[in-house]
C-alpha positions in Angstrom: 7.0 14.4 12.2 4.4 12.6 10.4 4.3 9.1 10.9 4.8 6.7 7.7 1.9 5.6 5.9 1.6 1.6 7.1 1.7 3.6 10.8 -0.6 5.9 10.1 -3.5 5.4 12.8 -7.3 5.9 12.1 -10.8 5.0 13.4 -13.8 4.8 11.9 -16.0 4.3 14.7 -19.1 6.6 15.1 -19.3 9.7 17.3 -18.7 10.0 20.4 -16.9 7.2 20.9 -14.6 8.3 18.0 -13.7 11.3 19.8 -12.7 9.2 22.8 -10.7 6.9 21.2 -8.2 9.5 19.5 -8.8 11.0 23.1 -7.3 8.1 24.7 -4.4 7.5 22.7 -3.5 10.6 22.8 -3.4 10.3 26.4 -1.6 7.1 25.8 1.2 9.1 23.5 0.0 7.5 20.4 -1.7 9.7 17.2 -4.7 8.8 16.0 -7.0 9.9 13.5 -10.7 9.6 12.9 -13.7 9.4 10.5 -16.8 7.9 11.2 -18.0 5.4 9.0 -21.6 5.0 11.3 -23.3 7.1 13.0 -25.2 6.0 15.9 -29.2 6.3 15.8 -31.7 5.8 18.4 -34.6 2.8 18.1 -38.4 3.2 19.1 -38.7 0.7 22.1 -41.5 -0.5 24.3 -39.9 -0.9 28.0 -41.3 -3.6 30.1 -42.3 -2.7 33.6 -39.6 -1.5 35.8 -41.3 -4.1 38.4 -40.4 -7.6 36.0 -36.8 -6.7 36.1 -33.8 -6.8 38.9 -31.2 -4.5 37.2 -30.0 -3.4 33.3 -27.7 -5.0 31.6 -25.4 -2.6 29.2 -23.0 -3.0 26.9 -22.5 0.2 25.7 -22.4 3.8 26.5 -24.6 4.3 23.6 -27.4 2.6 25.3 -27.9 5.1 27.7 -27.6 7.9 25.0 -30.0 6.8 22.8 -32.6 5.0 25.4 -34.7 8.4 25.9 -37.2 9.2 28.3 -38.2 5.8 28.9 -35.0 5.1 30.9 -35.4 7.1 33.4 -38.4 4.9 34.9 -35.6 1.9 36.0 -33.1 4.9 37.9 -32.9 3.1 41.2 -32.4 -0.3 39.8 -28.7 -1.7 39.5 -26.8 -1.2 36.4 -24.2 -4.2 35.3 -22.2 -2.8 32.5 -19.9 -4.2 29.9 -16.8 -1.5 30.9 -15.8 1.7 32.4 -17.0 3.9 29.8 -20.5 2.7 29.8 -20.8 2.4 33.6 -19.3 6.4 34.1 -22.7 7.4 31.1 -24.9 5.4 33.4 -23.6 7.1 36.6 -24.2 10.0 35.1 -27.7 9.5 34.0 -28.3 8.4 37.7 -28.0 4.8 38.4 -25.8 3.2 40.9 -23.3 0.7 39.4 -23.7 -2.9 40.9 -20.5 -4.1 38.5 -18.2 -3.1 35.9 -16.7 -5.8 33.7 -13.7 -5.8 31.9 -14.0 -8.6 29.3 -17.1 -8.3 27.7 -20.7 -9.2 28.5 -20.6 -12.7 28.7 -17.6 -12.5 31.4 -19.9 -10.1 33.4 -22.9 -12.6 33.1 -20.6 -15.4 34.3 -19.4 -13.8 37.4 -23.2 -14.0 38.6 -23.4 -18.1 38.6 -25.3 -19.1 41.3 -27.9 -15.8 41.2 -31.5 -15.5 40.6 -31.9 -12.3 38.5 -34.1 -11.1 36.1 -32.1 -8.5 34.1 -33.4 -6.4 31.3 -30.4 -6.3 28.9 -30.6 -2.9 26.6 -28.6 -3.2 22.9 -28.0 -2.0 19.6 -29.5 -3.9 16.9 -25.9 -6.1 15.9 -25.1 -7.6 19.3 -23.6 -10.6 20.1 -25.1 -13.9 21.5 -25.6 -14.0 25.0 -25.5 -17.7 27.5 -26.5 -16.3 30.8 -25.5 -18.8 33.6 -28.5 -20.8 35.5 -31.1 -18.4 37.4 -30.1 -15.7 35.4 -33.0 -14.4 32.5 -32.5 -11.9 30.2 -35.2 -9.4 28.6 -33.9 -8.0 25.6 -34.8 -4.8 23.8 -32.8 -3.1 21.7 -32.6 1.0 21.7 -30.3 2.2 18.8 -29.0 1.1 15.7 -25.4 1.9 13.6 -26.1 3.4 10.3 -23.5 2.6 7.7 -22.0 5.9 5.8 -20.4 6.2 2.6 -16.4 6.8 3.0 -15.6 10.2 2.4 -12.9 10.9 -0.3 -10.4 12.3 2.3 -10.6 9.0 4.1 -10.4 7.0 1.0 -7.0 8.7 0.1 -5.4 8.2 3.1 -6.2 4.5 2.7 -4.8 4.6 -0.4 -1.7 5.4 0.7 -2.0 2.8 3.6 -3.2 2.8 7.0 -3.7 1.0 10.3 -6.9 1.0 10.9 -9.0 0.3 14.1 -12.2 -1.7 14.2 -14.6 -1.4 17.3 -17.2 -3.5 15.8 -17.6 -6.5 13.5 -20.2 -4.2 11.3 -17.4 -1.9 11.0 -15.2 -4.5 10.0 -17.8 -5.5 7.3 -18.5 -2.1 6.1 -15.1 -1.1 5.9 -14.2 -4.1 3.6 -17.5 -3.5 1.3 -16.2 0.4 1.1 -12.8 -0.6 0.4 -13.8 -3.1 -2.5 -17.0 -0.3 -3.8 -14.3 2.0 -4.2 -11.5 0.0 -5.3 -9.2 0.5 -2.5 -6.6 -2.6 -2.4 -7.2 -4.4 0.9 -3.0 -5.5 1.2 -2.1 -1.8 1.7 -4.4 -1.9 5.0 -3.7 -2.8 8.3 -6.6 -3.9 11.0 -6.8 -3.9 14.6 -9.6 -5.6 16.2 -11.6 -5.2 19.3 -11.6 -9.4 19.5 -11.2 -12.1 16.7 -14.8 -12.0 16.1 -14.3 -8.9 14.8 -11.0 -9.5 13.1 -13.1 -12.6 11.3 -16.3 -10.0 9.8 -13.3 -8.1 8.2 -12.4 -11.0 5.9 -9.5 -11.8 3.8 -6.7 -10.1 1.9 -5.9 -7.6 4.1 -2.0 -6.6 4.9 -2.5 -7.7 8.5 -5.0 -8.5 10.9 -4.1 -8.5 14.9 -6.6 -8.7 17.8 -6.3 -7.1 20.9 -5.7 -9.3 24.0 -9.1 -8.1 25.7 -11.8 -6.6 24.4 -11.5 -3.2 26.0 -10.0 0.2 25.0 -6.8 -0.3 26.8 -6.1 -3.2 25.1 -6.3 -2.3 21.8 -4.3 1.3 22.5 -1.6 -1.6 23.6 -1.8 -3.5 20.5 -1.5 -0.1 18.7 1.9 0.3 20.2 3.1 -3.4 19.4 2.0 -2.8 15.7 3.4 0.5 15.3 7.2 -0.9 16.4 
């Protein structure tokens, strides 16, 4: 049975993490559907030496896709990453995990009060704002980019019709509201839930509901899903 429209579950987030997400709630026991508003592009970079730095500091899988070659001179220097996801595609480019967080980067930097570390952070080119603790410096360089697509027409009907929809990002949330309005899709019919309320605050106003998950991990918002949906 098809579920009604205001239930009807998509992401827009770019590949592959699209494909895991409707993995994971399918796991979960909940439908989801997908298309990519972004696709995910790597950036030229210029890598400081391996030697000026203690360990990487990742917040997303897509990091380690999109890096290239140059990665592979810090392999052997520990990797703090924002979640589970983007610690398993660093363990399996060949770095040894030295944490995992659970609730976002700044929670992982926190945890490391009272350390002296010199941590080359790698990111997309929309990040957020990071306050390491006191003997903690960050290098920044960022790696890969999220290019906005047009909404394809398939989409754009199914919003019609109203949808819940998922957003991983607060670019998303923008470019999902810019789409909507482009097109003339009325906002009230749509449903959002957030990865945090940062997020939930890019997608502005008049939307039929706006809910943020309780953490900013998968898990979280698959939970949400579930309290929406009954």
């Amino acid at each position: 049975m098809n579920a009604p429209p205001e239930n009807r579950i998509i992401a827009i987030r770019p590949e592959p993490g699209l494909s895991a997400t409707i993995a994971a709630g399918r796991a979960a026991g909940i439908e989801i559907g997908g298309s990519p508003l972004f696709e995910i592009r790597a950036v030229d970079w210029s890598p400081p030496s391996p030697g000026e730095v203690d360990g990487l500091l990742l917040g997303s899988a897509n990091a380690v896709r999109h890096a290239g070659a140059a990665l592979a001179q810090f392999i052997g220097l520990p990797i703090y990453a924002v979640g589970a996801s983007t610690a398993q595609a660093a363990r399996e480019a060949g770095f040894e995990i030295a944490a995992t967080g659970e609730g976002g980067l700044q929670t992982l930097l926190d945890g490391m009060t009272g350390r002296r570390l010199t941590l080359l952070r790698l990111a997309g080119a929309e990040n957020v704002p990071l306050d390491p603790p006191e003997g903690v410096r960050l290098m920044e360089r960022i790696v890969y980019e999220s290019s906005a697509l047009s909404m394809a027409d398939a989409l754009a009907s199914e919003l019609r019709e109203g949808a819940l929809v998922l957003l991983h990002s607060a670019a998303a949330a923008r470019h999902l509201g810019a789409e909507c309005d482009r097109i003339g899709i009325a906002r009230r019919g749509i449903r959002l839930a957030a990865l945090g309320p940062r997020i939930a605050a890019a997608a502005g106003k008049g939307w039929g509901e706006v809910r943020s998950a309780q953490k900013p991990n998968e898990a979280a918002l698959l939970a949400l899903l579930q309290d929406m949906c009954h």
